[in-house]
C-alpha positions as CSV (number, residue, x, y, z in Angstrom):
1,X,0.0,0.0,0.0
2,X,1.6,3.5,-1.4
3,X,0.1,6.8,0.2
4,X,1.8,9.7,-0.8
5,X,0.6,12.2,1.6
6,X,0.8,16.3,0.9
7,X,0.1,16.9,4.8
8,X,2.9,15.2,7.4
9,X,1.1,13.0,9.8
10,X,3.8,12.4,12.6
11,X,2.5,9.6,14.0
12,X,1.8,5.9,12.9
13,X,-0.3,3.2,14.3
14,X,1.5,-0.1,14.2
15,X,-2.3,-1.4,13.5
16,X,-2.6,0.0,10.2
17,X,0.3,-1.6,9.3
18,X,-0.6,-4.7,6.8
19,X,1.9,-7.9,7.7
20,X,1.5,-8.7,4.1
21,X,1.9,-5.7,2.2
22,X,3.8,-3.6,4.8
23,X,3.0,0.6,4.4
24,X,4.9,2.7,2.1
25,X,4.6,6.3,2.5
26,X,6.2,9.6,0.3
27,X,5.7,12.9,2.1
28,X,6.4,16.0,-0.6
29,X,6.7,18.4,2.9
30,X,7.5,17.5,6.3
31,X,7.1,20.8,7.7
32,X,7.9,21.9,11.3
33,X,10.6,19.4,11.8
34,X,13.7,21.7,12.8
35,X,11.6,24.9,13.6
36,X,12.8,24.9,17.3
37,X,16.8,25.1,16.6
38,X,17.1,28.9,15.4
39,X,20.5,27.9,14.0
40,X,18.9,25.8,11.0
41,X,16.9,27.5,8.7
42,X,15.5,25.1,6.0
43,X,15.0,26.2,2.5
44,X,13.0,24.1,0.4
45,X,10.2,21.6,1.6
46,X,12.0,18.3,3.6
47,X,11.2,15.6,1.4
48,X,11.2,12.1,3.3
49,X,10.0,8.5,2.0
50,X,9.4,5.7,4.5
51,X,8.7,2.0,4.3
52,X,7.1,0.1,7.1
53,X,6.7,-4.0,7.5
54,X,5.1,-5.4,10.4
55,X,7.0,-8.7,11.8
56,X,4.5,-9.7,15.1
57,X,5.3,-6.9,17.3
58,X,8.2,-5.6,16.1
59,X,8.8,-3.0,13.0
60,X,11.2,-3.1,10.2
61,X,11.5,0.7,8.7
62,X,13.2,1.8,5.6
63,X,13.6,5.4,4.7
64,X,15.0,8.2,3.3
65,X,15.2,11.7,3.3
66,X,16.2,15.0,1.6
67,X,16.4,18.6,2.5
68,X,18.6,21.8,1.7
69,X,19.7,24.1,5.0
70,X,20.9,27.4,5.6
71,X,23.8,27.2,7.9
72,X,26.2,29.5,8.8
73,X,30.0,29.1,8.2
74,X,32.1,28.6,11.2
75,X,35.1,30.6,9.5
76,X,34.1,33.0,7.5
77,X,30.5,33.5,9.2
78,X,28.8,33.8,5.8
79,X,25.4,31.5,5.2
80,X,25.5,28.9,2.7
81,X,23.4,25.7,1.7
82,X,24.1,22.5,3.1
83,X,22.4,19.7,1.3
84,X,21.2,16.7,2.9
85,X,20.4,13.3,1.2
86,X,20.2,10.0,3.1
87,X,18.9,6.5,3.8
88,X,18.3,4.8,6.9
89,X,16.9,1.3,8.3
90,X,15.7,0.4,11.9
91,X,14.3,-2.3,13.3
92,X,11.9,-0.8,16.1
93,X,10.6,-3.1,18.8
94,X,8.0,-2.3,21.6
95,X,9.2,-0.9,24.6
96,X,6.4,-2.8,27.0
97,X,5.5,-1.2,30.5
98,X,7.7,-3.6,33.3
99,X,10.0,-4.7,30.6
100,X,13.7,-3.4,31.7
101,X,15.3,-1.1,29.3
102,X,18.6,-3.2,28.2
103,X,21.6,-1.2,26.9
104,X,22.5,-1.8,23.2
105,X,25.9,-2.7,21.5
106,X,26.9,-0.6,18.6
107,X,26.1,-3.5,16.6
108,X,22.3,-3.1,17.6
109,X,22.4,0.6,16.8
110,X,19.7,0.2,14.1
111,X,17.5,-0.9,16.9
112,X,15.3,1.5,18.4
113,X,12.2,1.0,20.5
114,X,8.6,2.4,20.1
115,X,5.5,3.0,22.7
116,X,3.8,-0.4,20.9
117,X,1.2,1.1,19.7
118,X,2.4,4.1,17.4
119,X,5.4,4.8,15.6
120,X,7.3,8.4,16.0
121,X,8.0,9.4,12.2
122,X,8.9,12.5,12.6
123,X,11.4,12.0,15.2
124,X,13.2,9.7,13.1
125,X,13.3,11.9,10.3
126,X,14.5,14.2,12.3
127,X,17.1,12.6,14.2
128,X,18.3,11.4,10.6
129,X,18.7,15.0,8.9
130,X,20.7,16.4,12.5
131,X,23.2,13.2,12.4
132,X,24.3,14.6,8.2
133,X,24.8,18.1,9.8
134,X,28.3,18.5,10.5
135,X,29.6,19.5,13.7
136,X,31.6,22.1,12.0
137,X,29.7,23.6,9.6
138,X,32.2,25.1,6.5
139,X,30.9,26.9,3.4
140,X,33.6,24.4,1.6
141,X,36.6,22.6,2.9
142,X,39.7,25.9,2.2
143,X,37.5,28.6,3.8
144,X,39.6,31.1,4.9
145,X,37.9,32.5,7.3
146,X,37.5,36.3,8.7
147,X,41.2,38.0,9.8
148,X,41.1,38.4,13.8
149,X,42.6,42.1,12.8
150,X,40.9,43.7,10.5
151,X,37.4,41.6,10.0
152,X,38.1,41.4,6.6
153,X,36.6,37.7,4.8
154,X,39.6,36.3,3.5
155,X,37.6,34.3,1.0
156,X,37.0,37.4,-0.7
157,X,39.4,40.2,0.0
158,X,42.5,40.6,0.9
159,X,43.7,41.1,4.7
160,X,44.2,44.9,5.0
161,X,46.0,45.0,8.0
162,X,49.2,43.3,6.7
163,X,50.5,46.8,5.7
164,X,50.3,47.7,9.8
165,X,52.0,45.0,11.3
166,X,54.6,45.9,9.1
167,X,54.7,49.3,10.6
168,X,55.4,47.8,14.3
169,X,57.3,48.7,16.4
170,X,59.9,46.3,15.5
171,X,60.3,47.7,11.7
172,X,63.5,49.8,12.7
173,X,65.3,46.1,13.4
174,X,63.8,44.8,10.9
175,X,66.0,47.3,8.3
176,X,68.9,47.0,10.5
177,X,69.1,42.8,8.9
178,X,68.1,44.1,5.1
């Protein structure tokens, strides 16, 4: 079963999911999803795709997702895109009232729990776009950054406070070796 919904429901009930045909969704918007961090400003409509078989209790999910974001550079402080584009699977078991929590190995780590009875989409597809968001956000890889003298971008202009340091008070030895 393929739904392709205009309007992001956030939540799934493991119910509606068929054992036999599994669910297959494709969400054109998802919007909302990074609205409380004030440092990501998304540009163009999250685009997201999910597919969700039903295995007794338990959940296989396969997804992926898309989305551009304004970032700002942590050199240079200028904004650029960053572009985000990538798949995921879990396998999401019920987290039943009484049960002990029990730690996972990071070979479990595409295991995650649910409530058992509805499934959190947009907390995965959340979680998914923040984990391709580099710690260190760079408008590209050679930025040179803003001068710490004269605030000049270096990716565009030239630093103009070279011709001061030579002025220092340290020029007069400096002729004394030329």
């Amino acid at each position: 079963m393929i739904r392709d919904l205009k309007g992001f429901k956030d939540t799934v009930r493991v119910e509606d999911i068929s054992e036999e045909e599994g669910m297959h969704l494709v969400f054109e918007d998802m919007p909302g999803l990074l609205s409380d961090i004030d440092e990501y400003r998304v540009r163009s409509p999250i685009v997201g795709e999910v597919f969700l078989c039903r295995v007794n209790r338990d959940v296989h999910l396969r997804g992926e997702v898309r989305a551009s974001i304004r970032l700002i550079c942590h050199r240079c402080l200028e904004s650029y895109i960053q572009k985000i584009h990538t798949t995921f699977s879990y396998i999401l078991v019920p987290s039943l009232p009484g049960i002990r929590k029990i730690a996972l190995d990071t070979e479990d780590m595409e295991t995650s729990t649910y409530d058992g009875v509805e499934i959190q989409l947009g907390k995965i597809f959340r979680e998914q776009i923040l984990l391709q968001i580099p710690m260190r956000h760079l408008c590209k890889e050679d930025c040179k950054g803003i001068c710490p003298g004269c605030g000049a971008n270096l990716n565009r202009e030239e630093c103009r406070c070279q011709k001061e340091s030579l002025d220092s008070q340290f020029s007069p030895l400096k002729r004394l070796l030329a």
